[in-house]
SEDREN-782026 format. One record per residue: residue in three letters; y, z, x of N, C-alpha, C, CB in turn. Coordinates in steps of 0.02 Angstrom, whole numbers, padded with zeros to 5 digits, always signed. Glycine has a CB too. Layout:
N
ALAYZXYZXYZXYZX...
***
This chain:
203
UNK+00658+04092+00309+00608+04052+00273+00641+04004+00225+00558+04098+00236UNK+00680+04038+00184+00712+03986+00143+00761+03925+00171+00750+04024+00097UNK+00780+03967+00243+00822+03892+00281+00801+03838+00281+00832+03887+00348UNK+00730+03850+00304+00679+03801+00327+00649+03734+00277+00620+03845+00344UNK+00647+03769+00223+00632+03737+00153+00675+03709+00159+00625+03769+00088UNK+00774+03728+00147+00792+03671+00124+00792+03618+00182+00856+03679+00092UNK+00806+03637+00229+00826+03597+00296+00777+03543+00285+00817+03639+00376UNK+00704+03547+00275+00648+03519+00246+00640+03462+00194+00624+03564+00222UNK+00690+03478+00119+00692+03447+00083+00762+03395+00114+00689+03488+00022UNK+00809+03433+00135+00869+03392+00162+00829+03321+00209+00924+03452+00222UNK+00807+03337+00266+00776+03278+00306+00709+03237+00268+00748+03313+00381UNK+00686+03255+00217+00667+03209+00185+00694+03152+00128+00632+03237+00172UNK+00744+03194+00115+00788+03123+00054+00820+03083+00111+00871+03158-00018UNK+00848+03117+00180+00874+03075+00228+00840+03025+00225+00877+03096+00287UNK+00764+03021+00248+00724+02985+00259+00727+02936+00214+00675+03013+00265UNK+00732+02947+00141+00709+02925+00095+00773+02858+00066+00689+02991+00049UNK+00812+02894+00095+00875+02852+00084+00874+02769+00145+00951+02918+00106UNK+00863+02801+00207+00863+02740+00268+00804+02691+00231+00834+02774+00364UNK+00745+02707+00218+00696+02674+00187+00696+02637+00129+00660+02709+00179UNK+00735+02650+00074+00723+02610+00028+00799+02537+00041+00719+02665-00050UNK+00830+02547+00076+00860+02478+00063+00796+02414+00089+00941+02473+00116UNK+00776+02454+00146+00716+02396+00211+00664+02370+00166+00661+02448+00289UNK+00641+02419+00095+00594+02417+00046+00637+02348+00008+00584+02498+00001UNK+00694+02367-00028+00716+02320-00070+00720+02249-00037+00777+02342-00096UNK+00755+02270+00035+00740+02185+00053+00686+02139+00056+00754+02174+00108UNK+00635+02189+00085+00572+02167+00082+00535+02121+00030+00545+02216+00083UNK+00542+02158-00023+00544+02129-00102+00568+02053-00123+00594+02176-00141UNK+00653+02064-00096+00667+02006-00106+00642+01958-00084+00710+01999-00099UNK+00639+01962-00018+00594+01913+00031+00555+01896+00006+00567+01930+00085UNK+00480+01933-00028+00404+01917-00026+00414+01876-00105+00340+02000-00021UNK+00468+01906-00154+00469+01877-00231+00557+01849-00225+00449+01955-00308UNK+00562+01784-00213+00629+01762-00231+00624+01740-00296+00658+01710-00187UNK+00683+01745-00340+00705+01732-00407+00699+01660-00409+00776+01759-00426UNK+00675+01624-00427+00654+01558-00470+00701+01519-00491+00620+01570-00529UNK+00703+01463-00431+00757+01411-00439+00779+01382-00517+00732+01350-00397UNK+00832+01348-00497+00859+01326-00569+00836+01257-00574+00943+01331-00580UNK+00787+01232-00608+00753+01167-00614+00789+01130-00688+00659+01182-00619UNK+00818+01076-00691+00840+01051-00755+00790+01021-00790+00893+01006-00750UNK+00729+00983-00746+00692+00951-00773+00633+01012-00814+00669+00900-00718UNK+00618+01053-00777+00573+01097-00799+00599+01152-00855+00549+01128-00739UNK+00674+01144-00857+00719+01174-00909+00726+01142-00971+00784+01181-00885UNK+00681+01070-00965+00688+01048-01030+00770+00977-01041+00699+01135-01076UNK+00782+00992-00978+00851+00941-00965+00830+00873-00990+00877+00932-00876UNK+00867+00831-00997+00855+00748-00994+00865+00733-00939+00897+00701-01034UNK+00824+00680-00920+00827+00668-00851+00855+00569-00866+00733+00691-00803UNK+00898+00541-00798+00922+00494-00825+00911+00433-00767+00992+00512-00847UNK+00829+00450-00749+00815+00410-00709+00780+00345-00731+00785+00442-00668UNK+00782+00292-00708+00762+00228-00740+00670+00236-00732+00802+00151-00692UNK+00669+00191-00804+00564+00180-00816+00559+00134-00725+00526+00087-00926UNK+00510+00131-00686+00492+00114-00639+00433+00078-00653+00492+00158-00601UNK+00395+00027-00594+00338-00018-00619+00287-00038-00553+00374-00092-00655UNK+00243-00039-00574+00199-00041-00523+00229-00093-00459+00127-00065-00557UNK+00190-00099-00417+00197-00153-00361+00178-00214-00390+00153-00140-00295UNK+00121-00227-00425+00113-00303-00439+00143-00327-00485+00054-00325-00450UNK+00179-00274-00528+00223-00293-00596+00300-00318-00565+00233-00215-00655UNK+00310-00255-00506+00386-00267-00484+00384-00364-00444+00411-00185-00409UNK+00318-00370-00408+00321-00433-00382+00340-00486-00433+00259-00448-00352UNK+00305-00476-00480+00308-00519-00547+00357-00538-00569+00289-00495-00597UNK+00410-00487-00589+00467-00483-00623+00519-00521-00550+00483-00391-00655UNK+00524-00502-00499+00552-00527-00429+00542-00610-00447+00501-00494-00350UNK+00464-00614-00436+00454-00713-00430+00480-00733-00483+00372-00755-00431UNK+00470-00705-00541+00482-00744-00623+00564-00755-00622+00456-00681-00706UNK+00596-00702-00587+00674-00691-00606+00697-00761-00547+00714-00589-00582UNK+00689-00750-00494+00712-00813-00432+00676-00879-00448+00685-00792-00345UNK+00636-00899-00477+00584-00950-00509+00647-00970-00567+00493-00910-00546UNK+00637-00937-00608+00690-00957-00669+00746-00984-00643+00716-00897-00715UNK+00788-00944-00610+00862-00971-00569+00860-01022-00560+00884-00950-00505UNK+00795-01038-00524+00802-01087-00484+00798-01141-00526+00759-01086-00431UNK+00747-01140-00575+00750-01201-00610+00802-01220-00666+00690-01206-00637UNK+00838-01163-00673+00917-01164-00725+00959-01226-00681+00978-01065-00722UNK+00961-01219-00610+01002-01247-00564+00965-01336-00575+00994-01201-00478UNK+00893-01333-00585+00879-01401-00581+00884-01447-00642+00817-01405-00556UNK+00866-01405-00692+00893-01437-00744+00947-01458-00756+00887-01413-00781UNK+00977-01432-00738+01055-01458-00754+01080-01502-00717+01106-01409-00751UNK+01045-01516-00642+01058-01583-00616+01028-01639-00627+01057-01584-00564UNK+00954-01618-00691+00936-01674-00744+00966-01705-00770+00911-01666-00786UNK+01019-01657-00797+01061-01674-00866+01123-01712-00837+01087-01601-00914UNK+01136-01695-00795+01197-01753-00770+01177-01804-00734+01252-01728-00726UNK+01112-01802-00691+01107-01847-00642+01050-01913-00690+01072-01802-00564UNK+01002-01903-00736+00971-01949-00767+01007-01990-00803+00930-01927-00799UNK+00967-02056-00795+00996-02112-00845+00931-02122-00912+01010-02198-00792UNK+00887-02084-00909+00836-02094-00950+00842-02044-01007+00773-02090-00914UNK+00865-02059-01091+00891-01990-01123+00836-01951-01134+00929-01995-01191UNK+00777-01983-01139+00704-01919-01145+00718-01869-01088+00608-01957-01128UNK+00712-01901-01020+00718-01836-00978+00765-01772-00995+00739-01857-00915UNK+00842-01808-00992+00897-01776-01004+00894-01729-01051+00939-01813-01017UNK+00861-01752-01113+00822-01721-01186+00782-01643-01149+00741-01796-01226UNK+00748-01672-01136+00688-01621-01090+00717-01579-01052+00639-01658-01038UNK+00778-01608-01010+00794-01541-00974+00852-01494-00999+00812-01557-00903UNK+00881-01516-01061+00931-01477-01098+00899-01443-01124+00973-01502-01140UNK+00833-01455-01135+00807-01390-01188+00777-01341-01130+00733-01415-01256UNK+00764-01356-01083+00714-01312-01025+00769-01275-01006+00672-01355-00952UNK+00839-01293-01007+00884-01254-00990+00925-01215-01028+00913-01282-00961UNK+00924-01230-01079+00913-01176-01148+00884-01108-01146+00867-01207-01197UNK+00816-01141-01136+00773-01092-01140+00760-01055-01093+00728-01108-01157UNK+00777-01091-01032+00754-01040-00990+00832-00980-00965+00712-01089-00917UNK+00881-00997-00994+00929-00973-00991+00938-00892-01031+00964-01025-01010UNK+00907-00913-01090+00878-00895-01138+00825-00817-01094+00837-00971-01174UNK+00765-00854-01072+00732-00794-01032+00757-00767-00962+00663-00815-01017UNK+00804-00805-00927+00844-00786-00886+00877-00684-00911+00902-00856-00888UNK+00893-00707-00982+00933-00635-01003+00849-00598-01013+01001-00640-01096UNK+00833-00612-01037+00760-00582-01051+00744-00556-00981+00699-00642-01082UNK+00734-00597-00923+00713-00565-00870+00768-00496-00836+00702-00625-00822UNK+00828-00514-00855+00867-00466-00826+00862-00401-00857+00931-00486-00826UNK+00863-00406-00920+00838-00338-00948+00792-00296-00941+00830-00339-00993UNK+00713-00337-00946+00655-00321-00900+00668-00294-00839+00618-00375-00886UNK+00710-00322-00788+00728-00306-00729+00755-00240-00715+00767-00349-00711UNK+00832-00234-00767+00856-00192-00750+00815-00137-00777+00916-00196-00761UNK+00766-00127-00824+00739-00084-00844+00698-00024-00830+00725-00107-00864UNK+00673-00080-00762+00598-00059-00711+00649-00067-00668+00513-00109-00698UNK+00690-00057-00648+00737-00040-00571+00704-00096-00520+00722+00057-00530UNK+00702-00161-00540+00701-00205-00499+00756-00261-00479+00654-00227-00516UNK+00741-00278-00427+00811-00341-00415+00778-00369-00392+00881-00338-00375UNK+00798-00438-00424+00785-00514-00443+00844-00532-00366+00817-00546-00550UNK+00796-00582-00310+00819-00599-00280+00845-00673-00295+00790-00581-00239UNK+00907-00701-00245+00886-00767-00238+00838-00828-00237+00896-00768-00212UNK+00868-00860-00266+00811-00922-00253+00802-00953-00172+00836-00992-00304UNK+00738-00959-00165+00739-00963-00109+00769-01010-00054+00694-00959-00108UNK+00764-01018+00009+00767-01084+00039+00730-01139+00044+00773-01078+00083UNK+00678-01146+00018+00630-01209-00004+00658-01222-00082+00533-01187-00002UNK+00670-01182-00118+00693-01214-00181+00766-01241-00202+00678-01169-00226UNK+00800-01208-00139+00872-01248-00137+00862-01294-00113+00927-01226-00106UNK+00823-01313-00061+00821-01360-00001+00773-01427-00064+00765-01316+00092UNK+00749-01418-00086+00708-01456-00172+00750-01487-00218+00672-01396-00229UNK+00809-01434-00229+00892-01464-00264+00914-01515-00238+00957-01419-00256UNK+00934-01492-00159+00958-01546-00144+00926-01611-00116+00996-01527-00112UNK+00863-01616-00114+00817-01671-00096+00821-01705-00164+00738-01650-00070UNK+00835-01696-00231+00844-01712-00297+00887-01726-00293+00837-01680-00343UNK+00964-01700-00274+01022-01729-00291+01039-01786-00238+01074-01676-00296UNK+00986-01799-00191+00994-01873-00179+00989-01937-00195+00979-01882-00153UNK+00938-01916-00256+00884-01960-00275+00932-01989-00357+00790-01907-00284UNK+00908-02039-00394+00944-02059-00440+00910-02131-00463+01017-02061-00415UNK+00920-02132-00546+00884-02180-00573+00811-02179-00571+00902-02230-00548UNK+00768-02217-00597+00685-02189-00610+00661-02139-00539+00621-02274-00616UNK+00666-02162-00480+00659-02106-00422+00676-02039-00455+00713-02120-00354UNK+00739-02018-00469+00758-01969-00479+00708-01927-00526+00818-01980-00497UNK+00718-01970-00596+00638-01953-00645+00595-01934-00621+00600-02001-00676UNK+00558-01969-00561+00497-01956-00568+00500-01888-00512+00446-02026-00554UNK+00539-01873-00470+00534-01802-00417+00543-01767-00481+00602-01784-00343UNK+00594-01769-00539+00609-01693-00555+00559-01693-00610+00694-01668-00579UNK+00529-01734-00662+00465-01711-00704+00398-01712-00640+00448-01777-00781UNK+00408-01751-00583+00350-01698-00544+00355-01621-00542+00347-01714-00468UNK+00409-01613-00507+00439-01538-00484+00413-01488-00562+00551-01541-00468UNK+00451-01524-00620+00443-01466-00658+00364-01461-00684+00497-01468-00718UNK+00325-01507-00680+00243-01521-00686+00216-01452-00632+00215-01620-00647UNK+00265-01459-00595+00231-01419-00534+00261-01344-00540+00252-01455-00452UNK+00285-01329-00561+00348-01259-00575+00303-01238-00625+00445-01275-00607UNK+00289-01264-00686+00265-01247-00744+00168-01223-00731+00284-01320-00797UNK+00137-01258-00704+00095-01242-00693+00092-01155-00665+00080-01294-00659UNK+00132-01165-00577+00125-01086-00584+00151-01044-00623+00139-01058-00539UNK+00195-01070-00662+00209-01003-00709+00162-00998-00789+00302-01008-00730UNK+00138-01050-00783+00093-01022-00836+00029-00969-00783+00051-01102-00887UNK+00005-00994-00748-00026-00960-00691-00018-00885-00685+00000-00989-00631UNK+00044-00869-00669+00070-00802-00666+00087-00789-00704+00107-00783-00634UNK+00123-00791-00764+00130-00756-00837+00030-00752-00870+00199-00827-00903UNK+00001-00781-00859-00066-00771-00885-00092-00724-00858-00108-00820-00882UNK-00065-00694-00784-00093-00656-00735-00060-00577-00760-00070-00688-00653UNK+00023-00591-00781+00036-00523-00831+00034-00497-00872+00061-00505-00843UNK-00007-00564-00926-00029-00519-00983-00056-00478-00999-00044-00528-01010UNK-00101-00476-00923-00151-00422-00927-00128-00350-00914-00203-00438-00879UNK-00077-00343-00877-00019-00298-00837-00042-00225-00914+00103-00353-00835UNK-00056-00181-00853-00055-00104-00904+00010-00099-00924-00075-00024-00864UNK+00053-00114-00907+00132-00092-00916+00149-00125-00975+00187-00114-00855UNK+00177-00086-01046+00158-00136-01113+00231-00164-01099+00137-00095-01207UNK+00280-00150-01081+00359-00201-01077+00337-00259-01028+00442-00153-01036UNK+00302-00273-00983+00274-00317-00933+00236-00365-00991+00221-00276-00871UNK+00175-00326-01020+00131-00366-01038+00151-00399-01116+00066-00327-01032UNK+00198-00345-01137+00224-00379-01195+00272-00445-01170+00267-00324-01240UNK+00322-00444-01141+00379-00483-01111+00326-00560-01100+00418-00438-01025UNK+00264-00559-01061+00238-00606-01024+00202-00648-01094+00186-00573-00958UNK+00165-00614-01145+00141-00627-01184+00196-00668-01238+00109-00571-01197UNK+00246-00651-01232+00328-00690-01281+00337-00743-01264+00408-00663-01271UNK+00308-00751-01187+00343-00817-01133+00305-00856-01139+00355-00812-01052UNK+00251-00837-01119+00189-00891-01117+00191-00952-01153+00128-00863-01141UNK+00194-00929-01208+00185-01008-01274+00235-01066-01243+00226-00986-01380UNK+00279-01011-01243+00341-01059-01213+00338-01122-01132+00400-00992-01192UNK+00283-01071-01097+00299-01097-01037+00255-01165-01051+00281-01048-00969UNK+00192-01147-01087+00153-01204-01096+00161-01259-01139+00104-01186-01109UNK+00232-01250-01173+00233-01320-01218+00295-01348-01163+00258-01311-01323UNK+00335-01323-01101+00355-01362-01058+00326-01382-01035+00382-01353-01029UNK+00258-01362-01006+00217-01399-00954+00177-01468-00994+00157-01339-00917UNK+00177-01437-01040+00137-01510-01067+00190-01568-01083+00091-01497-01145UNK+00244-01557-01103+00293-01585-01109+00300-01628-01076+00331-01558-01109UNK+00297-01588-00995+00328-01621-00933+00259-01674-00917+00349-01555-00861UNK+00212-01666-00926+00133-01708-00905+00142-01760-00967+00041-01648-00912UNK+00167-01750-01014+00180-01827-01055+00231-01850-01026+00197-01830-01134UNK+00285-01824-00997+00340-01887-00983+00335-01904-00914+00421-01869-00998UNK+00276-01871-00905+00256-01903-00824+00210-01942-00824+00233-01857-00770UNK+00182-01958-00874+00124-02013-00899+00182-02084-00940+00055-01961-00976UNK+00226-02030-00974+00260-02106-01024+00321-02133-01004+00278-02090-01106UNK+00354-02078-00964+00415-02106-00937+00427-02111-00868+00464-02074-00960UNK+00376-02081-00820+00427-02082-00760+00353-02078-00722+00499-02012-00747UNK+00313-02138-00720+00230-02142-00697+00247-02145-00620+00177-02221-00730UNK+00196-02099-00573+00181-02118-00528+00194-02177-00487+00142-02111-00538UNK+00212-02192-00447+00182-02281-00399+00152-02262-00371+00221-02334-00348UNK+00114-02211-00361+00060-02213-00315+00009-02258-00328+00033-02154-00310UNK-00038-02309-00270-00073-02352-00297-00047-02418-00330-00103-02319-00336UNK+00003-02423-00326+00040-02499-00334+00066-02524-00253+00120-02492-00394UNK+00064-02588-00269+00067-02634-00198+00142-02621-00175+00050-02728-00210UNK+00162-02666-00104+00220-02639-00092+00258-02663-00101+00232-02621-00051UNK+00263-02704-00167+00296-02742-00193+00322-02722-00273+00260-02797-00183UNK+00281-02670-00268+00277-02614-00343+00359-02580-00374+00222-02528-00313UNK+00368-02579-00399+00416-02541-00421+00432-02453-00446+00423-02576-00462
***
């Protein structure tokens, strides 16, 4: 009788032994220990501020727009014989040189890249750097009559921008863009008028 007992208790710790490793694995399986998260640890994270789609377009046109007109101004400044223009485009290239750094910062800020200027606005350069003497005048205060418009256009369009570095940045520019454009519509009235509507004998 007493064999039996232990023999009894013996084949049950046996048991008891094969069973609990299959138990512990089990465990692990159903509850794994809880990854190591840095961000949820309270880490710094050292990823750049990001910006909507119509902000990133924004910052894209404004940055290749600017370029482009850094490049035209400056073939104002050497190629005019009229010193108002020349006047006019040293300061546009100032300034816009000026927001050139402004845009890059913006840029790099919101993880955007500022493409090239395009192939219609190079192909605009050099249709200008053919041109020379009042001709010349009157394409490039057209051009910039025409440049300035959309960018007052689209900087008016980001002021509204939820994004306050967007809408602040656009709101800095603005004043600016609009005392070129008017600028450019007086010296396209006082210095470098149209012939459209003069005979063909017109000058």
């Amino acid at each position: 009788m007493k064999l039996s007992v232990v023999t009894g208790v013996i084949a049950a710790a046996a048991v008891s032994l094969v069973l609990l490793p299959v138990t512990a694995s089990a465990q692990s399986t159903t509850n794994p220990p809880p990854a190591s998260n840095p961000r949820t640890a309270g880490q710094p994270t050292t990823d750049k501020a990001k910006v909507g789609p119509t902000d990133a377009t924004f910052i894209r046109t404004a940055g290749r727009d600017n370029a482009a007109e850094i490049e035209v101004t400056k073939l104002a400044e050497s190629k005019s014989d009229n010193q108002q223009v020349k006047q006019f485009a040293e300061d546009l290239r100032k300034q816009h040189e000026q927001l050139d750094k402004d845009l890059d910062n913006l840029a790099d800020k919101k993880d955007v890249k500022v493409p090239d200027p395009t192939t219609q606005q190079k192909t605009t350069k050099d249709q200008l750097d053919k041109l020379k003497g009042p001709a010349f005048d009157r394409a490039f205060i057209s051009e910039m009559v025409k440049d300035h418009q959309m960018a007052v256009t689209e900087f008016t369009k980001a002021t509204k921008s939820t994004d306050p570095d967007v809408k602040n940045f656009a709101e800095k520019t603005l004043p600016t863009l609009k005392d070129h454009l008017q600028r450019a519509k007086d010296l396209q009235k006082n210095v470098a008028p149209s012939t459209a509507g003069k005979g063909k004998g017109g000058n």
